[in-house]
C-alpha positions in Angstrom: 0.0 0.0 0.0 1.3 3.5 -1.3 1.8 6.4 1.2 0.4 8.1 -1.9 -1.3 7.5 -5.4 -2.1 10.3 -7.5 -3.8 8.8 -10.8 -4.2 11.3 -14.0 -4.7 14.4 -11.9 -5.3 17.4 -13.4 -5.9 21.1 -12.7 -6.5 24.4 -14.7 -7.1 27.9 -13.4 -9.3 29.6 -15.9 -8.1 28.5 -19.5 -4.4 27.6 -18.2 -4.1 24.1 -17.4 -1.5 24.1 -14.4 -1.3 20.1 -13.7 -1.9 17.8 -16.7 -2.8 14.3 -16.4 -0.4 13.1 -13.7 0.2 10.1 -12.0 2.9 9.7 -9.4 3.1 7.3 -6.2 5.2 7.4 -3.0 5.6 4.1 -0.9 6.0 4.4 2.9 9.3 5.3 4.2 9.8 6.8 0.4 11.4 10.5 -0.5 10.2 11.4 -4.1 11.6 15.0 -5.1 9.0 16.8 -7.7 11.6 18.8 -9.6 10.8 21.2 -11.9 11.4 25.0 -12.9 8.7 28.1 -11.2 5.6 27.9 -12.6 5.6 24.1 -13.6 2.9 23.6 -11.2 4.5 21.2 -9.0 3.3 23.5 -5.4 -0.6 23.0 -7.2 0.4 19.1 -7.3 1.2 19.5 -3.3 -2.0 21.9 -2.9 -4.2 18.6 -4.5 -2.8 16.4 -2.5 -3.1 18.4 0.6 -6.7 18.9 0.0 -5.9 22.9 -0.1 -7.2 22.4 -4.3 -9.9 20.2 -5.2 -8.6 19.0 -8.4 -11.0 18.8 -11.6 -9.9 15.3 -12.4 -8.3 12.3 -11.5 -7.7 10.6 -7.8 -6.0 11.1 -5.1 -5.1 8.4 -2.7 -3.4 8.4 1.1 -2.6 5.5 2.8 -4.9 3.4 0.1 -7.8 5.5 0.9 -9.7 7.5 -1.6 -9.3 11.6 -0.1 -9.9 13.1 -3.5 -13.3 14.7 -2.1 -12.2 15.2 1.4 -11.1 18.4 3.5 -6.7 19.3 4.5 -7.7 17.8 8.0 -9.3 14.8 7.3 -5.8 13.8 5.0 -4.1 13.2 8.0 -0.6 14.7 5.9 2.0 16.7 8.0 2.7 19.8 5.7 5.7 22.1 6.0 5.1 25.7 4.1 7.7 27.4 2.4 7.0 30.4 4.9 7.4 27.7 8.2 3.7 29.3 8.9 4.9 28.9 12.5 2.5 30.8 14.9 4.3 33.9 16.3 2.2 34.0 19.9 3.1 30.0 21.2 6.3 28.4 22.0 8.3 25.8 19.9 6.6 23.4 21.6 3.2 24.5 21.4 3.8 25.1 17.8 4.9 21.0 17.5 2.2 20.0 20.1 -0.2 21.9 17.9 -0.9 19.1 15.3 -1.6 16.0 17.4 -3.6 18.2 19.8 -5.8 19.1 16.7 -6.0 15.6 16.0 -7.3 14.4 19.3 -4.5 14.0 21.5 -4.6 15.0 25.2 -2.4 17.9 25.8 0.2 15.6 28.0 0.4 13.2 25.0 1.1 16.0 22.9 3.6 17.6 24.2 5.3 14.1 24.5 5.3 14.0 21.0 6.3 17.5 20.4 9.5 16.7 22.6 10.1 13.2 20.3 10.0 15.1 17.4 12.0 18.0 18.4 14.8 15.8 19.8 14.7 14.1 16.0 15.4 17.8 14.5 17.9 18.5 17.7 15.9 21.6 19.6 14.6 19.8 22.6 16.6 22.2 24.7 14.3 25.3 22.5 10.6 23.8 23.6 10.0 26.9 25.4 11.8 29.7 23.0 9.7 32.1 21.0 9.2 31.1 17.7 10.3 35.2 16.8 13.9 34.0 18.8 14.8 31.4 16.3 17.0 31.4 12.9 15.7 30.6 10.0 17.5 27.3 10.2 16.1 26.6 13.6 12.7 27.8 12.3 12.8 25.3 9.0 14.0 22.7 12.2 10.7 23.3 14.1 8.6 23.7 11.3 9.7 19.7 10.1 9.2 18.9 14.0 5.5 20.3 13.8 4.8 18.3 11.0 7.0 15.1 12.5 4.8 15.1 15.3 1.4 14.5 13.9 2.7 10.3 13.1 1.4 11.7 9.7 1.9 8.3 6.8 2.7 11.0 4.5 5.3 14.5 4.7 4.1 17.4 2.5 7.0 19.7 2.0 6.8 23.0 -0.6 10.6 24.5 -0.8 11.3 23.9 2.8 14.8 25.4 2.2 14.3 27.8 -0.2 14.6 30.7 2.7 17.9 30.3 3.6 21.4 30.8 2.5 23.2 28.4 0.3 25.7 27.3 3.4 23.0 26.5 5.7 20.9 24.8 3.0 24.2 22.7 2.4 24.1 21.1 5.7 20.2 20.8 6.3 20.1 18.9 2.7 22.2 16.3 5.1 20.1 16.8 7.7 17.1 15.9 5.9 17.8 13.1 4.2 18.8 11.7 7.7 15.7 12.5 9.4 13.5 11.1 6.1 15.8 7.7 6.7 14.6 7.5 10.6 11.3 8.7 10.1 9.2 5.6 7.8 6.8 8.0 6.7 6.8 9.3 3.0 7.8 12.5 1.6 6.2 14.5 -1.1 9.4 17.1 -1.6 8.5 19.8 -4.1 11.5 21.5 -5.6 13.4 24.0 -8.0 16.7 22.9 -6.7 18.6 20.0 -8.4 21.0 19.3 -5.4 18.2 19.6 -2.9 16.9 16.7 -5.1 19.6 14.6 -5.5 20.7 14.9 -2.1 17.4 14.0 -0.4 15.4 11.9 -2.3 15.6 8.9 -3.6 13.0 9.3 -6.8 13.2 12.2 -8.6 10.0 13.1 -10.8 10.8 16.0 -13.1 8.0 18.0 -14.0 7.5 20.5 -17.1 4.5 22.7 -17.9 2.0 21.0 -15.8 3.3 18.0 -17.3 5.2 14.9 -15.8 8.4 14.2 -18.6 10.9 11.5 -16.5 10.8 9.8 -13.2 13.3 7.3 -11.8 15.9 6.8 -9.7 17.5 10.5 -8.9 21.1 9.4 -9.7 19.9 7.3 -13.4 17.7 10.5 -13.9 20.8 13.0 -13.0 23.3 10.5 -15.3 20.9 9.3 -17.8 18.0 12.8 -18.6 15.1 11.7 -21.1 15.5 15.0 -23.2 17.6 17.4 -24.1 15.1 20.3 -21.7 16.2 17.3 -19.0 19.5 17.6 -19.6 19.9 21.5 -19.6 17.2 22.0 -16.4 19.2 19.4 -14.4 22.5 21.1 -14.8 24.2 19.8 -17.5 26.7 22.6 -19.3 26.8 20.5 -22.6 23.8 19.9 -24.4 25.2 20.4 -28.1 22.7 20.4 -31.1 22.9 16.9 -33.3 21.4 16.0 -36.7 17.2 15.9 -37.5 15.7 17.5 -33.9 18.3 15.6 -31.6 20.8 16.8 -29.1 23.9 15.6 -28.0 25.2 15.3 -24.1 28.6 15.6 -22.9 28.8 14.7 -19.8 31.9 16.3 -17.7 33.7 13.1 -16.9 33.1 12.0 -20.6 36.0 14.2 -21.5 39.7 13.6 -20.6 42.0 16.5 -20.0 45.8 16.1 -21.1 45.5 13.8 -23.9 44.6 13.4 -27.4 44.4 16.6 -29.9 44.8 20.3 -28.5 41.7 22.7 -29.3 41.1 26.3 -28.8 40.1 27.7 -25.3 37.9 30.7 -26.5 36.7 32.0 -23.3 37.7 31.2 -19.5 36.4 33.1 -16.4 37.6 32.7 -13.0 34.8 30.7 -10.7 34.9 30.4 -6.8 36.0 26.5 -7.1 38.3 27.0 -10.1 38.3 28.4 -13.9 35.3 27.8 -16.3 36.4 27.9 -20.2 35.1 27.1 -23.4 36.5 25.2 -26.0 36.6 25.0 -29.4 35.6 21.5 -30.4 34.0 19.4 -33.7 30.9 18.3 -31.2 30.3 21.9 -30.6 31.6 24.5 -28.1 32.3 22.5 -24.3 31.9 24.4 -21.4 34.5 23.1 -19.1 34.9 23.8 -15.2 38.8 23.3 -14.1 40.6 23.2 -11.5 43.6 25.2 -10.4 46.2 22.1 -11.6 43.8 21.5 -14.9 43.8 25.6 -15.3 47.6 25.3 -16.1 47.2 22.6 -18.7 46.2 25.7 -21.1 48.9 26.4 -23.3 49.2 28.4 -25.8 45.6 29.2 -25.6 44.7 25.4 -26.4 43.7 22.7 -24.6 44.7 19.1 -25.0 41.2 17.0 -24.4 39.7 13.3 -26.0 35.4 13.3 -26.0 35.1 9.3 -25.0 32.6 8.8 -27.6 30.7 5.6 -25.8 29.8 8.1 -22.7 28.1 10.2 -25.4 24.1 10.4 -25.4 21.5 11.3 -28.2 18.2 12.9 -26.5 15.2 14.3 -28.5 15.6 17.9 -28.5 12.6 19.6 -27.2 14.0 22.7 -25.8 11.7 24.4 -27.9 8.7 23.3 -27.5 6.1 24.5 -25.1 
């Protein structure tokens, strides 16, 4: 039984259709990442599922229950905001006690829970702080507690580090992919940010234009995209046009430095982890990132570099299209 089954959802505001006809599962214990760019409608995919949009097809399933007609707090689903939505007047630990009391718990039992899950995130010793005292890290900490605490089958979370600084969202990517391993539950993580994905989850659905285009396994979808719009939204620098509407991907490690022909560097720019250049190549222009030792390899304005051809990949080119 699925933590959750969405079957051909699909959701239009007006005449623009923001989720079209998508299906997607998470089994318990399961982190699934929906990836995609602003505006892909991946936070109205979380809304459905939440309860917080009724959708104007297709089925929504919790737990193996039908909740398609059903209001947010009948779903039972632990939901973390991108905003925290923390309430300013109570204490961390009324804020984490506040689910399971809304659910039925006695206030005793509650708390007890709130402490459980705030020792999982590591504030017990904040229970009584003001929610206005905390950092944002701290804050994204008690907001996970809050939703930790309900025993929820199934984690809602909407950009849940999208308010902090790149350092701090380093380590909480750690942080949370740790806690997600401990918890059992499953995780609905909706997401602009490739590492975010790859670091935390372990599926990675890739969503374009309301529109499911690859899920698998986040490292085979990071190594191996469907698409050339894949390819370029995940990261990759070399996406190269190939003959009748293909694309060709170079991946970094497809291409060794030092050996083989020497081709032009046409531009190079100093980065904070090294020196990024472009090179003059058959395939098409490579953008390389180098490192210090690699940097000094340039002579002469050229750059001594063999494509293997085997690590190579030919993807439908659908950049353009809508």
């Amino acid at each position: 039984m699925n933590a959750l089954s969405v079957v051909h959802l699909a959701k239009a505001f007006g005449n623009v259709p923001a989720v079209v006809d998508l299906s997607l599962s998470v089994a318990p214990g399961e982190t699934v990442a929906l990836l995609g760019p602003s505006g892909c409608g991946k936070s109205t995919v979380l809304r459905c599922v939440a309860g917080l949009e009724r959708p104007d097809a297709g089925q929504v399933c919790i737990g193996g229950r039908d909740m398609t007609a059903l209001p947010p707090e009948a779903r039972h689903v632990g939901l973390v905001f991108q905003d925290y939505a923390l309430f300013p007047h109570l204490s961390v630990l009324g804020n984490v006690a506040y689910g399971p009391r809304m659910r039925g718990a006695r206030r005793t039992e509650a708390e007890a829970r709130a402490r459980e899950a705030l020792a999982l995130v590591g504030l017990e010793a904040l229970a009584a702080r003001r929610t206005t005292e905390l950092s944002g890290g701290q804050a994204q900490r008690v907001a996970l507690a809050r939703a930790v605490a309900t025993g929820s089958p199934l984690l809602l979370l909407d950009e849940p580090l999208s308010n902090l600084d790149e350092q701090l969202r380093a380590r909480l990517r750690a942080d949370l992919r740790d806690l997600f391993a401990r918890l059992g539950a499953g995780v609905l993580l909706v997401t602009h940010d490739q590492r975010e994905a790859l670091a935390v989850a372990a599926r990675v659905a890739v969503m374009r234009a309301g529109r499911l285009v690859q899920v698998g396994a986040a490292g085979e979808v990071f190594a191996r995209p469907a698409t050339a719009w894949v390819a370029a939204f995940l990261g990759h620098a070399n996406v190269l046009p190939g003959p009748g509407g293909t694309a060709r991907l170079i991946p970094e490690d497809a291409v060794r430095l030092g050996e083989g022909e020497a081709f032009p560097v046409t531009a190079r720019q100093t980065t904070d982890t090294g020196t990024e250049v472009m090179v003059g190549h058959p395939l098409g222009p490579l953008t390389l990132h180098l490192s210090p030792r690699e940097a000094a390899d340039i002579c002469g304005g050229r750059l001594r570099l063999t494509v293997d051809p085997a690590r190579v990949l030919t993807l439908p080119d659908d950049r353009e299209t809508a």
